[in-house]
C-alpha positions in Angstrom: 0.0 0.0 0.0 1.1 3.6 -0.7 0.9 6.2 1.5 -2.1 8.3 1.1 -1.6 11.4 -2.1 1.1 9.7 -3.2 1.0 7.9 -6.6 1.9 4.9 -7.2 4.8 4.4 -9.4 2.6 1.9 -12.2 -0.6 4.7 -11.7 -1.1 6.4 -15.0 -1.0 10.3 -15.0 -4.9 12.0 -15.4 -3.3 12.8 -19.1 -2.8 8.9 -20.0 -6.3 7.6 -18.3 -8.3 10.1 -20.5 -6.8 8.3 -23.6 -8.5 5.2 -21.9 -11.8 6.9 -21.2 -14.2 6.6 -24.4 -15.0 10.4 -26.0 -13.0 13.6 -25.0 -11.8 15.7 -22.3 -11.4 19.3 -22.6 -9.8 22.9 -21.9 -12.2 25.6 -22.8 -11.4 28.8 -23.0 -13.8 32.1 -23.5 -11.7 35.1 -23.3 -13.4 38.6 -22.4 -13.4 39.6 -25.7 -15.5 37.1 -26.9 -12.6 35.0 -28.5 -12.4 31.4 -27.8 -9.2 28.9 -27.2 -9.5 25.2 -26.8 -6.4 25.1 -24.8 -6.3 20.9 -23.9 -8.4 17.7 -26.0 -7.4 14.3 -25.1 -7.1 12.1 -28.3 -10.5 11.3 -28.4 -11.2 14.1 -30.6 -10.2 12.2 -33.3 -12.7 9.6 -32.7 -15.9 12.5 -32.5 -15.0 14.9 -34.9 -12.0 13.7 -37.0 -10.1 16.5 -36.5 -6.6 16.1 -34.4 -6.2 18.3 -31.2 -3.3 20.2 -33.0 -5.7 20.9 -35.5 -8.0 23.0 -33.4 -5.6 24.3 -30.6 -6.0 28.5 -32.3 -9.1 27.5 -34.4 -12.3 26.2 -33.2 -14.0 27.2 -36.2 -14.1 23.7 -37.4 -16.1 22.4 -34.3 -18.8 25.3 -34.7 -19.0 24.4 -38.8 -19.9 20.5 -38.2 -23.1 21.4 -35.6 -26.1 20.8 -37.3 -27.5 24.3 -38.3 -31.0 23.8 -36.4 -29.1 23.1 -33.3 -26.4 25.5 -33.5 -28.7 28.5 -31.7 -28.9 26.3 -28.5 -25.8 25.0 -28.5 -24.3 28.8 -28.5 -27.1 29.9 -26.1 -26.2 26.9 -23.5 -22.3 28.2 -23.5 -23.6 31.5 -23.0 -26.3 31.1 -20.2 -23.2 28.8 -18.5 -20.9 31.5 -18.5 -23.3 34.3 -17.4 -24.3 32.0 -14.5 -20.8 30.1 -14.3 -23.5 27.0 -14.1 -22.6 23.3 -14.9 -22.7 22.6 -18.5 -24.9 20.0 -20.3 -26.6 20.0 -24.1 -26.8 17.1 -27.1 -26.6 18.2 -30.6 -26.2 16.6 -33.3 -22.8 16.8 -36.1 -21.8 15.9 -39.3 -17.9 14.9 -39.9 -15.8 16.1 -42.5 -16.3 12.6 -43.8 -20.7 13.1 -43.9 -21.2 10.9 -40.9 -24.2 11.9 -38.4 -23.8 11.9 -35.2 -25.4 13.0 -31.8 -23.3 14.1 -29.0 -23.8 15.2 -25.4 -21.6 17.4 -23.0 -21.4 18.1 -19.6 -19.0 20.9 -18.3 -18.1 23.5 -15.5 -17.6 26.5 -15.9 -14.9 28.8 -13.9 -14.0 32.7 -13.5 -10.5 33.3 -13.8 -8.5 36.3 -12.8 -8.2 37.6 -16.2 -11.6 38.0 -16.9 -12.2 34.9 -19.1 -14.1 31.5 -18.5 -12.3 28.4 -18.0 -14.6 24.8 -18.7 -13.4 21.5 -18.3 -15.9 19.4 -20.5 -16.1 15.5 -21.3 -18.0 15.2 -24.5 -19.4 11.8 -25.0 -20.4 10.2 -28.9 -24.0 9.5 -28.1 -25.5 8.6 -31.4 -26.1 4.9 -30.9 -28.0 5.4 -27.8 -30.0 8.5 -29.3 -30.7 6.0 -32.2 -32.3 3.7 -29.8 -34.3 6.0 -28.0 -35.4 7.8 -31.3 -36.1 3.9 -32.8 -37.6 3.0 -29.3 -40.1 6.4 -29.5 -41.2 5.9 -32.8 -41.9 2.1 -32.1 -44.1 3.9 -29.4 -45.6 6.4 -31.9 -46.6 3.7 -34.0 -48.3 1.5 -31.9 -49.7 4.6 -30.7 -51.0 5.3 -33.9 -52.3 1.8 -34.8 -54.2 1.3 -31.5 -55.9 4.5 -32.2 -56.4 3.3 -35.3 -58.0 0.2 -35.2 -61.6 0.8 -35.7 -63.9 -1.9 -33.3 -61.1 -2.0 -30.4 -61.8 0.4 -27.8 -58.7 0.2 -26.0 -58.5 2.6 -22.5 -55.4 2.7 -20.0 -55.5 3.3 -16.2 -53.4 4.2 -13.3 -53.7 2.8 -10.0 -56.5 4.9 -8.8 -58.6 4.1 -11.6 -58.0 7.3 -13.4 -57.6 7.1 -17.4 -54.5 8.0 -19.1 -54.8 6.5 -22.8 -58.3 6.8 -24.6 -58.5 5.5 -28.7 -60.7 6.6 -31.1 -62.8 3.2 -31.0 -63.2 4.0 -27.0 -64.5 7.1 -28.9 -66.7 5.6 -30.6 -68.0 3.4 -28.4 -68.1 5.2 -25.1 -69.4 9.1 -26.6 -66.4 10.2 -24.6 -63.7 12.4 -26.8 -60.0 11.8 -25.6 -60.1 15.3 -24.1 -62.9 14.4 -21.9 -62.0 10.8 -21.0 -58.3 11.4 -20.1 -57.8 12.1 -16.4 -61.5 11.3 -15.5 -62.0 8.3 -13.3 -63.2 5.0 -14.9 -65.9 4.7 -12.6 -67.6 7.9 -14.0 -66.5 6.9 -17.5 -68.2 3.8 -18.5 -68.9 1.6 -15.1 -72.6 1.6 -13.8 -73.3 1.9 -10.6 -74.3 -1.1 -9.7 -71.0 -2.4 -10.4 -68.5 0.3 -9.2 -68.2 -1.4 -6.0 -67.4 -4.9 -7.8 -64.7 -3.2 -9.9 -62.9 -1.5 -7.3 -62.8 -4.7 -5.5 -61.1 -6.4 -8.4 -58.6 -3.7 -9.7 -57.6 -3.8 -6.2 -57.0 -6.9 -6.2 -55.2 -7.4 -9.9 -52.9 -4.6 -8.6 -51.8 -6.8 -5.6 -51.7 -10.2 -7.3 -50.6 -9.1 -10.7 -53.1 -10.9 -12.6 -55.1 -9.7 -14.3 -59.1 -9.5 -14.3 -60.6 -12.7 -16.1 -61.7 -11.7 -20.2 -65.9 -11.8 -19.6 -68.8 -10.2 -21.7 -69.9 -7.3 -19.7 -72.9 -4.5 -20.2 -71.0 -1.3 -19.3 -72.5 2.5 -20.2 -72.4 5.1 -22.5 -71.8 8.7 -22.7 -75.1 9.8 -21.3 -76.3 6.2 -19.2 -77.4 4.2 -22.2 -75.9 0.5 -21.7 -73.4 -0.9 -24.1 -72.4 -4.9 -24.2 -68.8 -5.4 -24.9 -66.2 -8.2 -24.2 -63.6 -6.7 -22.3 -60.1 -8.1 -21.1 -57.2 -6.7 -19.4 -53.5 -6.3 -19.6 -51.5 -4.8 -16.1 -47.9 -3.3 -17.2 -45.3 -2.8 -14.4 -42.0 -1.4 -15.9 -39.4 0.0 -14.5 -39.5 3.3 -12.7 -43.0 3.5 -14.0 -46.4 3.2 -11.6 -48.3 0.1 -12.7 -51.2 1.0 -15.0 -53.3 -1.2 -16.9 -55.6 -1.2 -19.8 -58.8 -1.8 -20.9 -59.7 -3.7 -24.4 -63.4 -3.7 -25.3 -64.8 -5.3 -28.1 -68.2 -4.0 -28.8 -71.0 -7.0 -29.3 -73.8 -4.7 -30.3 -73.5 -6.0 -33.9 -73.1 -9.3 -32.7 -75.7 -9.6 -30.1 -78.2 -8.3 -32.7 -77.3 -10.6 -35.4 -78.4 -13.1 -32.4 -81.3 -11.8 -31.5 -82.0 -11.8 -35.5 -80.8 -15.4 -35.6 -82.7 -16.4 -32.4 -85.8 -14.4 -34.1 -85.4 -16.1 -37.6 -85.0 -19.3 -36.0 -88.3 -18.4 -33.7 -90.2 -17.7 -36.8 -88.8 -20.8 -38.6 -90.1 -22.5 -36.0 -93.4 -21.1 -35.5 -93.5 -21.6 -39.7 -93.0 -24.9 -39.2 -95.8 -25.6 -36.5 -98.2 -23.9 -38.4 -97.2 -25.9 -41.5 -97.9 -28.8 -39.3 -100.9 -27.3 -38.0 -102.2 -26.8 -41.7 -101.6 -29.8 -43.3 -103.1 -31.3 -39.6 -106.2 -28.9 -40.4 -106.4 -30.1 -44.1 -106.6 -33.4 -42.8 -108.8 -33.2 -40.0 -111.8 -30.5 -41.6 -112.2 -33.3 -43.7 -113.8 -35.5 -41.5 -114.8 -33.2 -39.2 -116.8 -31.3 -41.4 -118.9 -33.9 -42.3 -119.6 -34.9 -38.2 -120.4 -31.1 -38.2 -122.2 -31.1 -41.4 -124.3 -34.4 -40.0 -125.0 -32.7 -37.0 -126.5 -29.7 -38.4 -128.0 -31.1 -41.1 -129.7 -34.1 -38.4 -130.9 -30.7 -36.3 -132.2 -29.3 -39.0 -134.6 -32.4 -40.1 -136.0 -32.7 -36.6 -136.2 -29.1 -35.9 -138.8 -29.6 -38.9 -140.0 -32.5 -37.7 -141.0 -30.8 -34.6 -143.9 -28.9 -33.8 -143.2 -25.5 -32.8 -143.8 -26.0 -29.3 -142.3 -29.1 -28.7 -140.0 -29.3 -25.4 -137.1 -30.7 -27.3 -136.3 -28.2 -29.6 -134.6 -26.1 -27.1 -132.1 -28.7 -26.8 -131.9 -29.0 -30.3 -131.3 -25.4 -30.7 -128.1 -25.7 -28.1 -127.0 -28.7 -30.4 -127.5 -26.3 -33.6 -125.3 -23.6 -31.5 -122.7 -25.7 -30.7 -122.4 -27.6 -34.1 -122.1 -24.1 -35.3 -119.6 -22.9 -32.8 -117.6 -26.1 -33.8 -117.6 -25.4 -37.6 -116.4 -22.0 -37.4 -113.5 -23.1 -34.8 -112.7 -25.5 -37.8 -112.7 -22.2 -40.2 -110.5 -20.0 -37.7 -107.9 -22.7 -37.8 -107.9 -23.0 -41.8 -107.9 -19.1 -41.8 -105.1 -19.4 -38.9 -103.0 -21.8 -41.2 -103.9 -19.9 -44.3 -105.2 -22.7 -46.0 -108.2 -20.9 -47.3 -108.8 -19.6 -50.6 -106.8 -16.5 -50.4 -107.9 -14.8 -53.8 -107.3 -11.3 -53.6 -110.0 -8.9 -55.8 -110.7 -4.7 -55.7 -113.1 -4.9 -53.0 -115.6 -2.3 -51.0 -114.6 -2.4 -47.2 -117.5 -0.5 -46.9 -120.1 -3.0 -47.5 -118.0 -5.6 -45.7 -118.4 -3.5 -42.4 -122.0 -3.4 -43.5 -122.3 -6.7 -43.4 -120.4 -7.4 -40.5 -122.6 -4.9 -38.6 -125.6 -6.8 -39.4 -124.0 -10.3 -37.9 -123.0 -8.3 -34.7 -126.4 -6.3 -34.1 -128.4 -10.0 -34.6 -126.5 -10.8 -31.2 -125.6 -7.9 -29.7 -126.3 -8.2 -25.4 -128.7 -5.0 -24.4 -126.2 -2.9 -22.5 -123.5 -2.7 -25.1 -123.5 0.0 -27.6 -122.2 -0.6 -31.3 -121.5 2.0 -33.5 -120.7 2.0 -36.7 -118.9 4.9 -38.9 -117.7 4.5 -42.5 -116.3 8.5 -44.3 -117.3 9.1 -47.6 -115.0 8.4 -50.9 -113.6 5.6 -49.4 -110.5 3.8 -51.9 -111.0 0.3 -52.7 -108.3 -1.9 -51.6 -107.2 -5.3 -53.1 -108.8 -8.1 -50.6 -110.3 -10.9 -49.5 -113.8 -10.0 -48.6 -114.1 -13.0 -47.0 -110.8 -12.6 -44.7 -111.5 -9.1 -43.9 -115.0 -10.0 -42.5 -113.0 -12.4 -40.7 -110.7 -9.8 -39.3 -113.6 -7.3 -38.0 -115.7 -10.1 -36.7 -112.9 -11.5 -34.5 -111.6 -7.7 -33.7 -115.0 -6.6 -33.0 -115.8 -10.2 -30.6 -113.2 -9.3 -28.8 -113.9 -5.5 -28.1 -117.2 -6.2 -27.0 -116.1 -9.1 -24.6 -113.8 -6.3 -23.1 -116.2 -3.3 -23.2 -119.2 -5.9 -21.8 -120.3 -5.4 -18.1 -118.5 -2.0 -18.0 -120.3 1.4 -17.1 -121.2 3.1 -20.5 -119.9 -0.1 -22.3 -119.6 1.0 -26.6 -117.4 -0.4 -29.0 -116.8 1.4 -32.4 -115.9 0.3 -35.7 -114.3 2.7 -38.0 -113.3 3.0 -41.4 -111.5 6.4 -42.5 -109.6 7.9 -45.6 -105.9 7.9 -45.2 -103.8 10.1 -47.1 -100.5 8.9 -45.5 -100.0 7.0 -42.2 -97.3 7.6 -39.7 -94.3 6.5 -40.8 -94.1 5.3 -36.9 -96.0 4.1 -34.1 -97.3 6.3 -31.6 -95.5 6.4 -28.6 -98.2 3.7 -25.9 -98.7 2.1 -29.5 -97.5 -1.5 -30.4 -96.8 -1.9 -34.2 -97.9 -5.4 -34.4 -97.5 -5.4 -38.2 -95.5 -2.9 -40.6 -96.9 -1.8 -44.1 -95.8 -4.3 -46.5 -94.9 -2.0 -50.1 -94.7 1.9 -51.0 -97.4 3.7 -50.2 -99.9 4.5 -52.7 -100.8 7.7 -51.5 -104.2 7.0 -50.1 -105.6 4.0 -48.0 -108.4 3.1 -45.6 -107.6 2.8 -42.0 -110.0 0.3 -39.9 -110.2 1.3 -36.2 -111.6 -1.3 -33.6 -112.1 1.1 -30.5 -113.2 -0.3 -27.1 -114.0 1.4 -23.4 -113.5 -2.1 -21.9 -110.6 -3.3 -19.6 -107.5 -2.5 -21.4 -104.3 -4.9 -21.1 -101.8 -4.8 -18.9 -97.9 -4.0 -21.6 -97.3 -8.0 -20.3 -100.6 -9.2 -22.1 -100.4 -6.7 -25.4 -97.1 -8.2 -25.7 -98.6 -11.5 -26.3 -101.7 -10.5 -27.8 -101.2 -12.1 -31.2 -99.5 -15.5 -29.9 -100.7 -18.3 -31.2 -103.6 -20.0 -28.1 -102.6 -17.0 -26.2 -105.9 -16.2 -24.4 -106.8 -14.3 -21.0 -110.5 -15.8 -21.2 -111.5 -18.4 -18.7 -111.2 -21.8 -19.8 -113.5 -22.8 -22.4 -114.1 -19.0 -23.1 -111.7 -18.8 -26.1 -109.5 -20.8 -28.6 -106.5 -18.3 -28.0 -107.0 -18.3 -31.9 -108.9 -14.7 -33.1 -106.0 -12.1 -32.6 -103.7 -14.6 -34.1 -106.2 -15.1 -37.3 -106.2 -11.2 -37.7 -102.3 -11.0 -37.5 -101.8 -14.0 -40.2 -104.6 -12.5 -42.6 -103.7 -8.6 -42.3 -100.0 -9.9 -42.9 -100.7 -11.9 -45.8 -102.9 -8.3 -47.2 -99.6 -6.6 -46.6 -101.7 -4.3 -44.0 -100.4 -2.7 -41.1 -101.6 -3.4 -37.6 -101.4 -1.2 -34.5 -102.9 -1.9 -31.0 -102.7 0.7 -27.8 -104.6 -0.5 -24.9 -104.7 0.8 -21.2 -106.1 -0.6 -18.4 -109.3 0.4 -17.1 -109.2 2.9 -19.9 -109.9 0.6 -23.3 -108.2 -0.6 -26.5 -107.9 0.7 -29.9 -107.0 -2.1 -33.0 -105.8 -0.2 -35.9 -105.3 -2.3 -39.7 -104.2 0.4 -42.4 -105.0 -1.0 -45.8 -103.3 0.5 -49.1 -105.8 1.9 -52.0 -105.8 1.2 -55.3 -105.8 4.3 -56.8 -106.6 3.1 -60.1 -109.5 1.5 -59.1 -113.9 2.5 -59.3 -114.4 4.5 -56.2 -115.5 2.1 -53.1 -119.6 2.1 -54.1 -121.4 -1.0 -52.3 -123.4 -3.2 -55.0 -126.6 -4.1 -53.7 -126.2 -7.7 -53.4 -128.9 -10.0 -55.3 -130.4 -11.9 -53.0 -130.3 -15.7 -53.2 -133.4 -16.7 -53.8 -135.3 -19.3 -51.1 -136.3 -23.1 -52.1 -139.9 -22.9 -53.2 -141.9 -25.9 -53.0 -141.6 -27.7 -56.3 -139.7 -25.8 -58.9 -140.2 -28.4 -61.3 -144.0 -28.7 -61.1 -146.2 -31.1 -62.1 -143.0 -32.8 -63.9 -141.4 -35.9 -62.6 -139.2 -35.0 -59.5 -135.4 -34.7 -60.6 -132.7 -37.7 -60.0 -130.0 -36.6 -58.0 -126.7 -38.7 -57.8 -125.2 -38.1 -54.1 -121.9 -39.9 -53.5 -119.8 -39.7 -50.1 -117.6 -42.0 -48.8 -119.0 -41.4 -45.2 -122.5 -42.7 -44.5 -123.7 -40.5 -42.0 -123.2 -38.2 -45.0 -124.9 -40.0 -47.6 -127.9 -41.0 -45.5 -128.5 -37.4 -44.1 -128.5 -35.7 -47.7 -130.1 -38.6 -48.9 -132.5 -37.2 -46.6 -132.7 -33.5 -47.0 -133.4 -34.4 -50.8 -136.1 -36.7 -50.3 -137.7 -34.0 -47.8 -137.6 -31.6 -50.7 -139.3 -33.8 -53.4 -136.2 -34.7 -55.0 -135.5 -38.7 -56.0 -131.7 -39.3 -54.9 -129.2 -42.3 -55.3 -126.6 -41.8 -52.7 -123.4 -43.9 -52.9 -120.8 -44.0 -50.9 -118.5 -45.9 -53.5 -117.5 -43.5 -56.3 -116.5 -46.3 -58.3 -120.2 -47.9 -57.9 -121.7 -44.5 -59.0 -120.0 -44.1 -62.1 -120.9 -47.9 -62.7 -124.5 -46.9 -62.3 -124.2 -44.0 -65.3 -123.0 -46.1 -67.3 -125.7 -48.0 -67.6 -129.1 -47.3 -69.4 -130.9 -43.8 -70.2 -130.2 -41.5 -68.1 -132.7 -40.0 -66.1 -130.0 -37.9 -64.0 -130.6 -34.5 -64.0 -127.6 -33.2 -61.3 -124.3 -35.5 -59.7 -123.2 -34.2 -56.7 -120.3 -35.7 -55.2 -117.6 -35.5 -52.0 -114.5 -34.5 -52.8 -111.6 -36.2 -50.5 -112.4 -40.3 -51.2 -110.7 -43.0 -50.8 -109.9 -44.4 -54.1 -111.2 -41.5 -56.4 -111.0 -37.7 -55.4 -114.5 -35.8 -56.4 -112.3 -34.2 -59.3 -111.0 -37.2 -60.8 -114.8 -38.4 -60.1 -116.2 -35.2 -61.8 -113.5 -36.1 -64.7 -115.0 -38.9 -65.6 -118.6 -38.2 -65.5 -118.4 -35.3 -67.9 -116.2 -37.4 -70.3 -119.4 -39.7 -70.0 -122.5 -36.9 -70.1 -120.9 -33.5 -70.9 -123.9 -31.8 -69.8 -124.8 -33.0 -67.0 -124.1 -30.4 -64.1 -121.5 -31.9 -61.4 -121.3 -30.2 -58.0 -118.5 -30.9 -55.3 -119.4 -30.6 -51.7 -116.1 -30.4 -49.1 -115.4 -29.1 -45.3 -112.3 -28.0 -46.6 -112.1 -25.6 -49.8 -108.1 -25.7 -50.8 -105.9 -24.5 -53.3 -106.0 -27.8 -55.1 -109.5 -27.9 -55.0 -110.5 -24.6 -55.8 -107.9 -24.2 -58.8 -108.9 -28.1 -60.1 -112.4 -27.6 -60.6 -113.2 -25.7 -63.9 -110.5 -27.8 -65.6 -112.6 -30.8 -64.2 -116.0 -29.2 -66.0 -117.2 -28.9 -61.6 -120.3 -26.8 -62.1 -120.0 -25.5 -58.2 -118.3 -26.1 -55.2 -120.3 -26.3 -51.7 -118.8 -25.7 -48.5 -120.4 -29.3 -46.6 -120.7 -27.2 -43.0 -123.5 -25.2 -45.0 -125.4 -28.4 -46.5 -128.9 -27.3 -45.3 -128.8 -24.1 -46.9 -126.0 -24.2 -49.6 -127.3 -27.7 -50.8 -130.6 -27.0 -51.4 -129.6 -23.2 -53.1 -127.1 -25.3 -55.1 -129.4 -27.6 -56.8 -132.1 -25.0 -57.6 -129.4 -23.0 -59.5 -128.0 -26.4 -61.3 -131.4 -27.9 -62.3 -132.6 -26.9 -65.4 -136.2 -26.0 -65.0 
């Protein structure tokens, strides 16, 4: 060991260890006139500026000339503001050799008075370019990702300190949130986006992914705009500790707004697809069933008709035959709501007068109107016609209309009103207590007819109008209701391309609304007096031999009770319930037919392939077809088949009888 301040004999001078020390130590002299001496450079001046130390002892010239022009001003201001203050030294600035190389350099120096009036530094200047480069390289990496998380359009992206308050806010969190940076940025995310129901639940947690360092579990979350108004989104989270930084973390949301409707869509679709389905299966079931059921209707009431005028008028049993006659009824048109339900009714469309359908319908209601209802009935002047099913429609305001005065009945002042107005142009959009049950299907003409169905009765609770028009939905007590009439008007307003509107409040009333496009092309809506049909009349034919009549039906009940009705009426029938026998029979000998009339589902041989075969044998002999279910097939397959007329089998009394008298030649 050496004694202390005294060198070692092997310890270089300060001289030699600044050749060992990387950049350059300096003399620096400012003399009061402003003149400038570099009075001492270690050899590292070579290395920075390639220029030797001999080379800039009297001229410093050369080390002002390689400063890069836009930092030459602060450069010469930090010298300056050093001396004035005799301050330590520091600045980077950039050069460029004598040989074009950049590079960035950084001093540090301290300044000292001397007796002569100048400054004296000792600097060490320091090549700095690599680690300037990696900063520079390292802040535009940061720039960039900056710029492409801001970028990205669906990914709201937020960051957070420790207490929660935000410090990075994209243009997607923009977007998503209503917040602009300016706004978001040192606001807490509580107050940002967290409702308050869950503020408690994220403190918890941000508490405890700070402690732990894991982060809070990626979960699909309903979080809140700019102004309350909720938001799903998939959020995750990333904490970042680095050094000599506070831990912050961020937010990544991915809004599932698009998605979440595209599944309600999907989950609608695959509702409707499904409800397609079951009525599909509920058609073709009806199809099958009216059928047969028809005809137990159709033998029913045609069985209560014969003994009701078999009867003397005040015979005890025909109030129970009148119930039988009611409910045989009621049955056949639960049969009819479920074909119009399924849509397997004829659905010919054709200019028609609403007018004198609301007429008509008026009449069906008064004939059973209860005595403290009041009905009222209001159609305006100049009314369009509009391209429907007469038949449907009367469907529509008979089961809107039951229903209204089921509501209204038993209440104070009880009235329902029916309503058809001119409409030059509907609202585009429901009324505010309104539900829009059904949207216009098509442009608008430019006029219409709107059919209001307005009640004073009980109203329905928002839970009940939202299920008005399910399928078997019904509020009525058991054995009150098929669940069936709302759900008929939706399918046939729907298939007219008609709107449908309902408000209803409790203890106030309901109002029905169906808006029906014009045709403006059309005559204007003028009721034709209908022609009445006229009544059976004793013997039409005379003193003439009574006409043959061919009845054939598969079912027996059938045959037997027309066999029946005709016989009543003077008329000679053959009723077969083999169509395969029947046509055997014309075959055979003169005929002495004068009308075939025939049932149209049969095992073996339809009534059209039947009818088919009967005209090829007698082409003028007139063939009717009687059937509890009209369909398509049906209805399109007759006039090719020669079928003179089709009867409805639930109507047999009435339509049967009518039927012949407009067949038979007389």
């Amino acid at each position: 060991m050496h004694p202390p301040n005294r060198p070692a004999h092997d310890a270089p001078s300060i001289g030699q260890l600044a050749e060992f020390v990387p950049g350059a130590l300096l003399r620096y002299r400012v003399r009061p006139d402003g003149t400038d001496r570099i009075e001492h450079m270690s050899g590292g001046c070579l290395d920075l500026w390639e220029i030797t130390a001999a080379d800039l002892a009297d001229d410093t010239r050369a080390l002002w000339g390689m400063v890069d022009p836009s930092d030459l001003p602060g450069f010469a201001a930090s010298i300056a503001e050093s001396a004035r203050l005799l301050s330590d030294w520091s600045f980077q600035w950039r050069i460029t050799t004598p040989s074009g190389r950049r590079k960035w350099l950084h001093g540090v120096g301290r300044p000292r008075a001397q007796s002569d009036g100048s400054v004296l530094w000792h600097s060490f200047i320091l090549d700095v370019t690599h680690h300037q480069q990696t900063r520079e390289s390292l802040s535009a990496s940061e720039e960039r990702f900056r710029q492409l998380i801001d970028a990205i359009p669906n990914v709201a992206v937020q960051g957070y300190d420790a207490q929660l308050v935000c410090r990075f806010w994209n243009q997607a969190s923009e977007r998503l949130y209503g917040y602009s940076a300016v706004e978001a940025v040192g606001s807490s995310l509580l107050d940002l986006i967290i409702p308050a129901p869950m503020r408690d639940a994220v403190v918890s947690a941000t508490a405890q992914m700070m402690r732990s360092g894991e982060a809070i579990p990626a979960a699909e979350l309903v979080l809140q705009r700019k102004g309350g108004r909720p938001v799903p989104v998939y959020s995750s989270h990333v904490l970042l500790r680095r050094d000599g930084h506070a831990p912050e973390f961020f937010c990544i949301d991915y809004d599932l707004t698009e998605r979440q409707t595209a599944e309600n869509t999907r989950l609608q679709l695959q509702s409707q697809l499904r409800e397609s389905q079951k009525m599909e299966a509920l058609g073709t079931l009806a199809g099958g069933v009216a059928h047969d059921f028809n005809n137990i209707v159709a033998a029913i009431l045609g069985n209560v008709e014969l003994a009701l005028d078999d009867l003397p008028a005040a015979h005890p049993a025909r109030t129970s035959l009148q119930e039988i006659r009611k409910a045989g009824r009621r049955a056949r048109d639960l049969v009819q709501q479920i074909l119009a339900f399924s849509r397997r009714q004829d659905s010919t469309r054709e200019p028609t007068c609403l007018r004198a359908v609301l007429e008509d319908t008026h009449r069906l209601l008064q004939a059973t109107l209860p005595t403290d209802l009041t009905l009222l009935v209001h159609a305006d002047p100049n009314l369009p016609a509009v391209m429907a099913n007469a038949t449907q429609i009367a469907q529509v305001m008979l089961n809107l209309a039951t229903n209204a005065l089921q509501a209204a009945q038993g209440r104070p002042g009880a009235s329902v009103q029916l309503r058809l107005e001119r409409i030059e142009r509907p609202e585009a959009a429901p009324g505010r207590d309104e539900l829009q049950a059904l949207a216009l299907n098509g442009a608008w003409p430019g006029t219409g007819v709107c059919l209001k169905v307005i009640d004073n009765g009980t109203g329905m609770a928002p839970e009940t109008l939202a299920r008005a028009f399910e399928p078997f939905f019904t509020t009525k007590a058991p054995g009150s209701g098929t669940g069936l009439g709302l759900a008929v008007v939706h399918g046939i307003l729907r298939e007219h391309g008609a709107a449908l509107r309902v408000s209803s409040q409790r203890g106030v009333g309901t109002v029905f609304t169906a808006i029906f496009p014009g045709l403006t092309d059309a005559a204007p809506d003028e009721p034709v007096a209908a022609t009445p049909e006229p009544a059976p009349t004793g013997r039409p034919w005379g003193d003439a031999p009574a006409p043959h009549v061919v009845y054939v039906d598969d079912d027996e009940a059938m045959a037997f009770l027309v066999q029946r009705l005709l016989e009543r009426d003077g008329y000679r029938v053959s009723a077969y319930t083999d169509a395969q026998a029947a046509l055997d029979a014309l075959r055979q000998g003169p005929l002495d037919v004068a009308l075939c009339i025939t049932d149209y589902n049969m095992p073996g041989m339809s009534g059209l392939g039947l009818a088919r075969e009967i005209k090829a044998l007698h082409p003028q002999l007139p063939v009717a077809i009687a059937s509890g279910y009209i369909s398509e097939e049906l209805r399109l397959g007759a006039p090719s088949a020669g079928v003179d007329e089709v009867i409805f089998k639930p109507d047999t009394v009435e339509a049967m009888c009518a039927a012949i008298q407009r067949l038979l030649p007389h």
